[in-house]
C-alpha positions in Angstrom: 2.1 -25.0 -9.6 4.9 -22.8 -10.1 5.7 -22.7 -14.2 1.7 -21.5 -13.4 2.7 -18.5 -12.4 3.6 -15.9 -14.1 2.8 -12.6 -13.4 2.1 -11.6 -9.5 1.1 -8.1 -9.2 0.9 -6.6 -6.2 -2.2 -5.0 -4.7 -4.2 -2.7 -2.1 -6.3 -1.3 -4.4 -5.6 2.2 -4.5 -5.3 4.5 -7.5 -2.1 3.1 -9.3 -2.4 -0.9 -8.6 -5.9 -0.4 -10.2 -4.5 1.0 -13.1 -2.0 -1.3 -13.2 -4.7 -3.8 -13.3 -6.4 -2.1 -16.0 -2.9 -2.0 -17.9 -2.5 -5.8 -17.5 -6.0 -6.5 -18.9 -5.3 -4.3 -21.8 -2.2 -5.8 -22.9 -3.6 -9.5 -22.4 -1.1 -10.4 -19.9 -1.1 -14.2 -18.7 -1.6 -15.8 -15.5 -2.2 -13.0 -13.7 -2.2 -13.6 -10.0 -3.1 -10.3 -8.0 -1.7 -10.5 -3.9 -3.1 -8.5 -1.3 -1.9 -8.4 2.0 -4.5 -7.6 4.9 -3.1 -5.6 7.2 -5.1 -5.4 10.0 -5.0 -1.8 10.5 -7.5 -0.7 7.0 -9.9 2.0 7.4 -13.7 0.8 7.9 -14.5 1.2 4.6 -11.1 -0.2 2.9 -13.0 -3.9 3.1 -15.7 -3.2 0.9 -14.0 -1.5 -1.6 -11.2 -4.6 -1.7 -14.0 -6.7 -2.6 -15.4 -4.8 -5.2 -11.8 -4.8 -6.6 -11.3 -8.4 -6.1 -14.8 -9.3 -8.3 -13.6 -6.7 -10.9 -10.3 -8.5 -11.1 -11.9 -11.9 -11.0 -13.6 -11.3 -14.1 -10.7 -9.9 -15.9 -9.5 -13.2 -16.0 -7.2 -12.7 -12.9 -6.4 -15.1 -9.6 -6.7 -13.2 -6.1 -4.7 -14.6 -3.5 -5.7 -12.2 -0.4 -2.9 -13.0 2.7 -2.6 -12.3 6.4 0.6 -11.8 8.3 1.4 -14.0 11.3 0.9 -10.9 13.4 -1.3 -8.0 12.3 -0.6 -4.1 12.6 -2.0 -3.8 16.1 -0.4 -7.3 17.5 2.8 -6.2 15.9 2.6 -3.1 17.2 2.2 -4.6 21.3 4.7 -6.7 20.6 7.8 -4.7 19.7 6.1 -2.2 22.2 6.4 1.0 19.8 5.6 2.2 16.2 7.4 2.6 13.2 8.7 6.0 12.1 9.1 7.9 9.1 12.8 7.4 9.2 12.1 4.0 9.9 9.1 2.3 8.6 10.1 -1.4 9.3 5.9 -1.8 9.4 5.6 -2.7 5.8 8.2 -5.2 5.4 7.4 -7.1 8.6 3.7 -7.0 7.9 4.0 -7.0 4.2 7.4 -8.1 3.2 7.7 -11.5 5.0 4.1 -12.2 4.0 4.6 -12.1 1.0 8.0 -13.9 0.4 7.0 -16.7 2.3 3.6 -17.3 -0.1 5.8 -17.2 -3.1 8.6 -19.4 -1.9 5.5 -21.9 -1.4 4.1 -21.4 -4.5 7.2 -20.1 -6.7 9.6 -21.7 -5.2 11.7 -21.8 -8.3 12.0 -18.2 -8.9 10.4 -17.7 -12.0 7.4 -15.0 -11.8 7.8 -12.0 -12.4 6.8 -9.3 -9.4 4.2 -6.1 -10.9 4.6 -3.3 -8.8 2.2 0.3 -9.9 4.9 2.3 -9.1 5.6 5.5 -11.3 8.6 8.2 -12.3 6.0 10.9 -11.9 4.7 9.9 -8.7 7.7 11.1 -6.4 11.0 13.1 -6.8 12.8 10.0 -5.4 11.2 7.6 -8.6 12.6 10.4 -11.0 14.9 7.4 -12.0 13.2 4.5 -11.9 13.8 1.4 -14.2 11.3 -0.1 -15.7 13.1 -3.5 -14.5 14.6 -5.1 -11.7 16.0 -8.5 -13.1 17.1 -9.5 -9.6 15.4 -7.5 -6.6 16.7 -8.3 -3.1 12.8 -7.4 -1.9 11.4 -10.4 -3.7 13.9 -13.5 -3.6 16.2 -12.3 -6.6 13.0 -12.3 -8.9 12.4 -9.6 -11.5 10.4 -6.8 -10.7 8.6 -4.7 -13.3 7.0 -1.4 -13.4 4.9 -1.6 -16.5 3.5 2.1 -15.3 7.1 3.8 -14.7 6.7 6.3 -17.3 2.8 7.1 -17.3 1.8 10.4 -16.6 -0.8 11.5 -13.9 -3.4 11.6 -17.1 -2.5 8.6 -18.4 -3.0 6.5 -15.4 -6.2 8.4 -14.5 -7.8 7.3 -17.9 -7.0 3.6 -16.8 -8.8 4.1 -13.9 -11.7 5.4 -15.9 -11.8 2.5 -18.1 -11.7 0.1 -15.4 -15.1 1.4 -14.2 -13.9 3.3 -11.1 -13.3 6.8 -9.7 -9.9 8.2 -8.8 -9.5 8.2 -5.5 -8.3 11.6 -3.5 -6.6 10.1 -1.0 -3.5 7.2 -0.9 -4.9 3.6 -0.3 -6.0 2.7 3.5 -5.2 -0.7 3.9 -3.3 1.2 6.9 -5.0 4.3 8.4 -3.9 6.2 9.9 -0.3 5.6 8.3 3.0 6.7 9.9 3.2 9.3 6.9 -0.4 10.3 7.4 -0.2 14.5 7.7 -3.1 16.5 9.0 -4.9 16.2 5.5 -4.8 12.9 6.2 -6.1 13.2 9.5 -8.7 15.1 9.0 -10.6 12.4 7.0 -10.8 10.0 9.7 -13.7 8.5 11.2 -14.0 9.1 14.5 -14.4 5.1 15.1 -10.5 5.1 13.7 -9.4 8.0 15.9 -10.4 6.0 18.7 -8.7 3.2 17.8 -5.3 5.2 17.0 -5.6 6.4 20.4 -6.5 3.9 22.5 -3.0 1.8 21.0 -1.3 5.4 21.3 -2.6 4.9 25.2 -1.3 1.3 25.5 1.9 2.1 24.1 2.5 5.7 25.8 3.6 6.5 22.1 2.3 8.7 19.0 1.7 7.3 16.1 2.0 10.0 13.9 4.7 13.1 13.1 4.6 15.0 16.9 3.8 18.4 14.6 0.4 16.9 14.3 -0.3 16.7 18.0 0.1 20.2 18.9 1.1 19.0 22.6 -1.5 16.5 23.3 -1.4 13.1 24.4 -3.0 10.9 21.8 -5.0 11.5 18.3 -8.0 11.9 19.9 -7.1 15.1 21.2 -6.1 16.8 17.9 -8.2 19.8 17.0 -9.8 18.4 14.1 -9.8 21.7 12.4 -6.6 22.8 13.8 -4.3 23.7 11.0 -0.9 22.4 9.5 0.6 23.1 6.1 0.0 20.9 4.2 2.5 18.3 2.2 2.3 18.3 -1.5 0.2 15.3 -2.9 3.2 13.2 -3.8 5.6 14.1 -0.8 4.1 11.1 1.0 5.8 8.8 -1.4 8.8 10.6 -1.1 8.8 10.0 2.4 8.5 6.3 2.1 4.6 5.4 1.4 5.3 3.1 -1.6 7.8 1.0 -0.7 9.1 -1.5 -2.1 6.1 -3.9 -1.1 3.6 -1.6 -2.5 1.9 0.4 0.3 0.0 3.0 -0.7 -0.5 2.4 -3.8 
């Protein structure tokens, strides 16, 4: 199975992996595998729109392998008794990372696919510099990682989405919300159903999830003025602050 695969790109079905997606198709990529990891912590909504992603993808040609970690965001979060931080977001490669390797040391267990990551010079000050290639990245086993998008503009990656059928989004992707880099933009768009379930784990683990700033003095994210005010972080700054790792989160 593993000279079968060739090309795994890496997926939550936000703006940039769908135009990555888009970019793959166009340039008649083979063997196309595209890996999602669930989380266990995706907004309400997030589900629906991974599956019409997945059947979009399906008939591009693609494989969809969709993977759960042993523990998800809520049981990892009980059981090292606190959450990450923006200094130290060890969430996505626990949840993500080791998922991820350990499907492709099953399945690719001799190294030789190549890792498709949506991840862009333009997007954030800290990609500025970004190859286009990683011909042996410690994230993924020593495998090559490519960024077939580094160099596309804002535009350009817009008009993939277009193609592809679907509108750009106005927000990061939530197959984690809220995130640890979520600001009060961010916050603002929840659901009240995810509020509640941000602060009932905030409750269990007499922690806050999210930058103290947010909370204003309050306990737990259900006591946030939801039209209290915070300046706002420039659109990108939350990939400069992490969102986007190496595994692909927010992307």
């Amino acid at each position: 199975m593993a000279t079968k695969i060739m090309h795994i790109l890496i997926a939550n079905f936000g703006n940039d992996s769908i135009a990555l997606i888009q970019w793959a198709f166009e340039q008649k990529l083979k063997d196309v595998t595209v890996l999602y990891v669930e989380t266990g912590w995706a907004a309400p909504e997030w589900p629906a729109r991974v599956e019409k992603c997945v059947q979009w993808a399906q008939s591009l040609g693609m494989h969809f392998v969709s993977l759960k970690p042993k523990q998800n965001f809520t049981e990892l979060m009980h059981a090292r008794g606190e959450f990450p931080t923006r200094k130290f977001q060890w969430c996505a490669s626990t949840l993500k990372g080791v998922t991820i390797n350990q499907w492709l040391d099953e399945f690719d267990f001799e190294g030789r696919a190549t890792v498709l990551l949506a991840h862009r010079r333009s997007s954030s000050i800290v990609r500025a510099k970004m190859p286009e290639k990683v011909d042996s990245s410690e994230h993924y086993g020593n495998r090559t990682v490519w960024h077939p998008l580094f160099e596309h503009s804002p535009e350009q990656r817009d008009n993939l989405i277009k193609k592809a059928g679907f509108k750009v989004l106005t927000h990061r992707s939530l197959e984690c919300d809220p995130c640890v880099n979520s600001d009060m933009n961010d916050v603002l768009r929840l659901s009240d159903s995810v509020v509640e379930r941000t602060a009932a784990l905030e409750q269990a683990l007499d922690q806050q999830l999210l930058d103290p700033t947010i909370y204003h003095g309050v306990k737990d994210l259900s006591q946030v003025a939801r039209n209290s005010y915070t300046t706002p972080r420039k659109c990108l700054e939350i990939f400069d602050m992490g969102c986007g790792s190496p595994y692909g989160c927010g992307m």
